[in-house]
TORTIMAR-664268 format. One record per residue (C-alpha): residue number from 0; residue in three letters; x, y, z. Coordinates in steps of 0.25 Angstrom, whole numbers. Layout:
! TORTIMAR-664268
+-----+------+-------+-------+-------+
! pos ! code !     u !     v !     w !
+-----+------+-------+-------+-------+
! NUM !  ALA !     X !     Y !     Z !
...
+-----+------+-------+-------+-------+
! end
This chain:
! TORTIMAR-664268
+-----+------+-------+-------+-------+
! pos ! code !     u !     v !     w !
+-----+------+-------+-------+-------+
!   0 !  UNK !    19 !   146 !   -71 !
!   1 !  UNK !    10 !   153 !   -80 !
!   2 !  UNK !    -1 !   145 !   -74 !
!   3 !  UNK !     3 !   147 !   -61 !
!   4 !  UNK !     2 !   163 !   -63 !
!   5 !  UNK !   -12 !   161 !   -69 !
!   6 !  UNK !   -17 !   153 !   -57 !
!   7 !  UNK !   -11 !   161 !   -47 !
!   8 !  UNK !   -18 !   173 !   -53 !
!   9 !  UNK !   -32 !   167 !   -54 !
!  10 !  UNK !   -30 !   163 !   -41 !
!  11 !  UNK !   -27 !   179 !   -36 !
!  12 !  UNK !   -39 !   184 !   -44 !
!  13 !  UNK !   -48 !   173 !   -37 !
!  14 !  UNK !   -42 !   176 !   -24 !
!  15 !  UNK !   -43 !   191 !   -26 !
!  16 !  UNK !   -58 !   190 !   -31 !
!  17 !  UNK !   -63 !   181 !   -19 !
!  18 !  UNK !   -57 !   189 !   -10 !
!  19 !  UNK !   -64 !   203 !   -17 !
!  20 !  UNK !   -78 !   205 !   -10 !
!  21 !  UNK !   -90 !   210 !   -17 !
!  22 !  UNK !  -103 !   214 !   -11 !
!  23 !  UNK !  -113 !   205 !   -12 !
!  24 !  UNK !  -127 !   208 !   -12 !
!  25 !  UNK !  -135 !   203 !     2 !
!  26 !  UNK !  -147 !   194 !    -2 !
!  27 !  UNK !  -159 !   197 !    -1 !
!  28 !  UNK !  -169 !   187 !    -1 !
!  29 !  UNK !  -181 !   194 !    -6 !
!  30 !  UNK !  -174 !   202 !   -19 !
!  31 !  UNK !  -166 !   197 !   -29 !
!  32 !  UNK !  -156 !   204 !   -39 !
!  33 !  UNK !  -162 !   207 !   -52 !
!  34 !  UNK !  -158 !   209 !   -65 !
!  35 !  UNK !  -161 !   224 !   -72 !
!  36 !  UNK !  -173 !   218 !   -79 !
!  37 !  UNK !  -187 !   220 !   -77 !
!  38 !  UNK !  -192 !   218 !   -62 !
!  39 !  UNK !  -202 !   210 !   -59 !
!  40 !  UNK !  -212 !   223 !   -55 !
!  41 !  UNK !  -216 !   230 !   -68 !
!  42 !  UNK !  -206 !   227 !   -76 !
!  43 !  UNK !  -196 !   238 !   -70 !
!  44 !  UNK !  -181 !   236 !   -72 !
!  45 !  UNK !  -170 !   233 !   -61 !
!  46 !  UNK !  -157 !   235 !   -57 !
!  47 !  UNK !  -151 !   220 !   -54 !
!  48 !  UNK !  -145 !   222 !   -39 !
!  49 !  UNK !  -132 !   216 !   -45 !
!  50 !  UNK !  -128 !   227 !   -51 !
!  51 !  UNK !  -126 !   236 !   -41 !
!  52 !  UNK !  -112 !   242 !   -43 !
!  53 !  UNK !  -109 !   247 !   -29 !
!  54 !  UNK !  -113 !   248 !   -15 !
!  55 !  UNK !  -113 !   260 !    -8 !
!  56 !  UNK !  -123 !   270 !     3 !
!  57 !  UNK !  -130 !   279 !    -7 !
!  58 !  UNK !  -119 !   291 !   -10 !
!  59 !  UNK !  -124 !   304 !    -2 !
!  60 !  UNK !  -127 !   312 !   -15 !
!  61 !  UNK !  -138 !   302 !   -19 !
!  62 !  UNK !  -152 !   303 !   -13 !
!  63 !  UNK !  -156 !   291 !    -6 !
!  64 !  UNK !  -170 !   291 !   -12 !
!  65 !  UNK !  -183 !   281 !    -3 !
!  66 !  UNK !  -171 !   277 !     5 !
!  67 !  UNK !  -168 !   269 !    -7 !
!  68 !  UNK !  -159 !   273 !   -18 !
!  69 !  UNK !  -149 !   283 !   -20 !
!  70 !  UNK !  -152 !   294 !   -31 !
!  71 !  UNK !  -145 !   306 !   -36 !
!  72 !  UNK !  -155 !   316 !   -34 !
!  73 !  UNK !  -146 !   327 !   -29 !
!  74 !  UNK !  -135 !   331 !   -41 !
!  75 !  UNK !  -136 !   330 !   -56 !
!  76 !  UNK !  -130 !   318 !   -64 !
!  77 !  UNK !  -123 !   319 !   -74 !
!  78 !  UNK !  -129 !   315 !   -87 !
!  79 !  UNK !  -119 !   311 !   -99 !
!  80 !  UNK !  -122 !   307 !  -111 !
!  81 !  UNK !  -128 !   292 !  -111 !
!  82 !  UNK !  -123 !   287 !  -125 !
!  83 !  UNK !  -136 !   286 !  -128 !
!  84 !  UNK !  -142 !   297 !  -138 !
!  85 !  UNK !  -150 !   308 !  -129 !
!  86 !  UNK !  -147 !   301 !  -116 !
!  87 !  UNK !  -139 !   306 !  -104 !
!  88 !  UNK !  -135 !   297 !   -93 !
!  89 !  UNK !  -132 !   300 !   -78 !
!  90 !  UNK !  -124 !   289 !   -73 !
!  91 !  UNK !  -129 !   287 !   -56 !
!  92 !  UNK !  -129 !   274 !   -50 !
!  93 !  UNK !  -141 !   269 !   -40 !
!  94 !  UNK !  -141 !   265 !   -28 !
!  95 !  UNK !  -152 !   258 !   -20 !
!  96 !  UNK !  -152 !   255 !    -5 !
!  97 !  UNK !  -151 !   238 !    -4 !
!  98 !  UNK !  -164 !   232 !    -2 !
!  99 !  UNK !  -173 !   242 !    -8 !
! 100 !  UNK !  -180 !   241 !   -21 !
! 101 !  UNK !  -179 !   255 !   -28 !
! 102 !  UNK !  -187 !   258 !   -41 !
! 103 !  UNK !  -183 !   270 !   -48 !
! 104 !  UNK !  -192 !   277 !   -60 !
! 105 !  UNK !  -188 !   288 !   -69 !
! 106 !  UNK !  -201 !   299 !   -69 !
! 107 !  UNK !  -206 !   310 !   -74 !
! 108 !  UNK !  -195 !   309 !   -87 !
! 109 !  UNK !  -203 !   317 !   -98 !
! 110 !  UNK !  -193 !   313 !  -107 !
! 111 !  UNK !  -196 !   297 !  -104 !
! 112 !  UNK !  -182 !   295 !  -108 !
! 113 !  UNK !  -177 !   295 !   -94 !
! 114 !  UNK !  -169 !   281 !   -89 !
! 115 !  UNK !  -164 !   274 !   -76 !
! 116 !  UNK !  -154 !   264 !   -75 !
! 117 !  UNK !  -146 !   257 !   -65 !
! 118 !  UNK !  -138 !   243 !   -66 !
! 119 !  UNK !  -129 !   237 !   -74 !
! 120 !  UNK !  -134 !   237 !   -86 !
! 121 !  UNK !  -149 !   246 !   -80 !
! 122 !  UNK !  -159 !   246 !   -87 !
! 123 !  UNK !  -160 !   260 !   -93 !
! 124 !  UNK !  -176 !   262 !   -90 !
! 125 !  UNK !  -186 !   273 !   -81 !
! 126 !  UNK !  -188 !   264 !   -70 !
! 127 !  UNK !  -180 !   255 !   -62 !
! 128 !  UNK !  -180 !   244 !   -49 !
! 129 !  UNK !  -169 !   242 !   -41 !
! 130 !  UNK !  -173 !   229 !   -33 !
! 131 !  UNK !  -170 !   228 !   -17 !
! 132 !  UNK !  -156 !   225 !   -20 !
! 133 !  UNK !  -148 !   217 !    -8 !
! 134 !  UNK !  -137 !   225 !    -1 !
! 135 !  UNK !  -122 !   220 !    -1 !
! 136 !  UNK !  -115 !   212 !    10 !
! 137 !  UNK !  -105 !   221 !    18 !
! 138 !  UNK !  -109 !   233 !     8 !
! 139 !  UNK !  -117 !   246 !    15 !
! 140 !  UNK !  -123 !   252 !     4 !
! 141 !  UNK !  -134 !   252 !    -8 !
! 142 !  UNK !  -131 !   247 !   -20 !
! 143 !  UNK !  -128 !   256 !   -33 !
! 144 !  UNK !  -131 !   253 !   -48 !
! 145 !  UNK !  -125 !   259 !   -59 !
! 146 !  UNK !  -133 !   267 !   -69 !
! 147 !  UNK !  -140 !   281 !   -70 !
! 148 !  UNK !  -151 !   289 !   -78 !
! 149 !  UNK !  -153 !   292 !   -92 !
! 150 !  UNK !  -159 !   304 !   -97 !
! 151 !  UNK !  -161 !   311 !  -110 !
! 152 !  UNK !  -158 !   324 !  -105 !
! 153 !  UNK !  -153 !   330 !   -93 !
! 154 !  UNK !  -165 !   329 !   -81 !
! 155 !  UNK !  -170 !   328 !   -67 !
! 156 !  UNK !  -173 !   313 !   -68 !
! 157 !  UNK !  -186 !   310 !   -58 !
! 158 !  UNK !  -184 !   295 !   -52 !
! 159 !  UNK !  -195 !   288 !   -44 !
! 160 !  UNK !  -189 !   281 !   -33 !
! 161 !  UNK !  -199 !   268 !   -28 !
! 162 !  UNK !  -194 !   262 !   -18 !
! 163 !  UNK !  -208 !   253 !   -12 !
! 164 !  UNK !  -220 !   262 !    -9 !
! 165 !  UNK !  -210 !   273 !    -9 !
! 166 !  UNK !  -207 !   281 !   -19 !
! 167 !  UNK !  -199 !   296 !   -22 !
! 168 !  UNK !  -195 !   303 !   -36 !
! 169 !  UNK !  -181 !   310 !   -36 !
! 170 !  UNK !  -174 !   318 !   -48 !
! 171 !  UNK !  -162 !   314 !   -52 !
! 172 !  UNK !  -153 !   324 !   -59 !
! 173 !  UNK !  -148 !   320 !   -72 !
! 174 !  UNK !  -141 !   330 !   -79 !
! 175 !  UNK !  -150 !   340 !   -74 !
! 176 !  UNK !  -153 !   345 !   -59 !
! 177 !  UNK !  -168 !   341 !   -53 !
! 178 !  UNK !  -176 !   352 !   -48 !
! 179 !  UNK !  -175 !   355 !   -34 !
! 180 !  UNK !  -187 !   348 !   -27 !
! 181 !  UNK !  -198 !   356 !   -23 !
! 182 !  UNK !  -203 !   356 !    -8 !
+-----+------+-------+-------+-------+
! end
């Protein structure tokens, strides 16, 4: 009898787990998934597309930066304490548009302590490729990627977006407002 209970409850959870759908990613024949280590292109870490942890449009208080990837340039994060002794972390996940290869670089930090990182784990570093990651089956939306931005004290945070021969630079508030932009 015991037995019985035990099979009939493997069989519910199989039942139950094939019948549950996940997005999977489309393929793309000419990229791949990578893994966040080195890429290929100067040595420049990457977010492996398979640890994106959500699918969604880019949420409307995000900039949508080169068409590209989704940043938030408009309010201030709030930076906590990161565990870390003199570090401040402002948890914001990423998200890039399927398809598109983004490469974001964190400039003009006079501190040089400044960090990006997106994936699970990120690599914690100043400059960071997302590959031209697939989009999902059935799934309008971009991908999203946990992480965030690392500081040692409370700033505007200047990234350069690259997005092929097109680049931008944007503030992102971390703790601290950015300066109005100048026209």
């Amino acid at each position: 009898m015991r037995s019985t209970r035990a099979t009939i409850a493997v069989i519910t959870c199989l039942a139950v787990a094939a019948c549950t759908t996940v997005p999977t990613p489309d393929p793309q024949p000419s990229e791949t998934a990578t893994t966040p280590s080195t890429a290929p292109d100067g040595g420049v870490p990457e977010v492996d597309c398979a640890h994106a942890i959500d699918v969604a449009p880019p949420r409307p208080e995000l900039e949508v930066v080169l068409d590209a990837v989704a940043l938030p340039t408009r309010q201030v994060l709030q930076a906590a304490d990161s565990g870390e002794p003199g570090k401040l972390f402002a948890k914001q996940g990423l998200q890039v548009r399927p398809g598109v290869t983004v490469e974001l670089a964190v400039v003009d930090d006079p501190s040089g302590h400044s960090r990006i990182g997106w994936g699970s784990p990120g690599p914690e570093t100043t400059r960071l490729r997302v590959p031209a990651c697939p989009g999902y089956s059935g799934v309008d939306g971009w991908p999203a990627y946990a992480g965030g931005y690392l500081v040692d004290r409370p700033q505007c945070l200047h990234l350069r977006i690259r997005v092929a021969a097109r680049e931008q630079t944007v503030g992102i508030p971390v703790g601290a407002p950015c300066p109005a932009p100048t026209r």
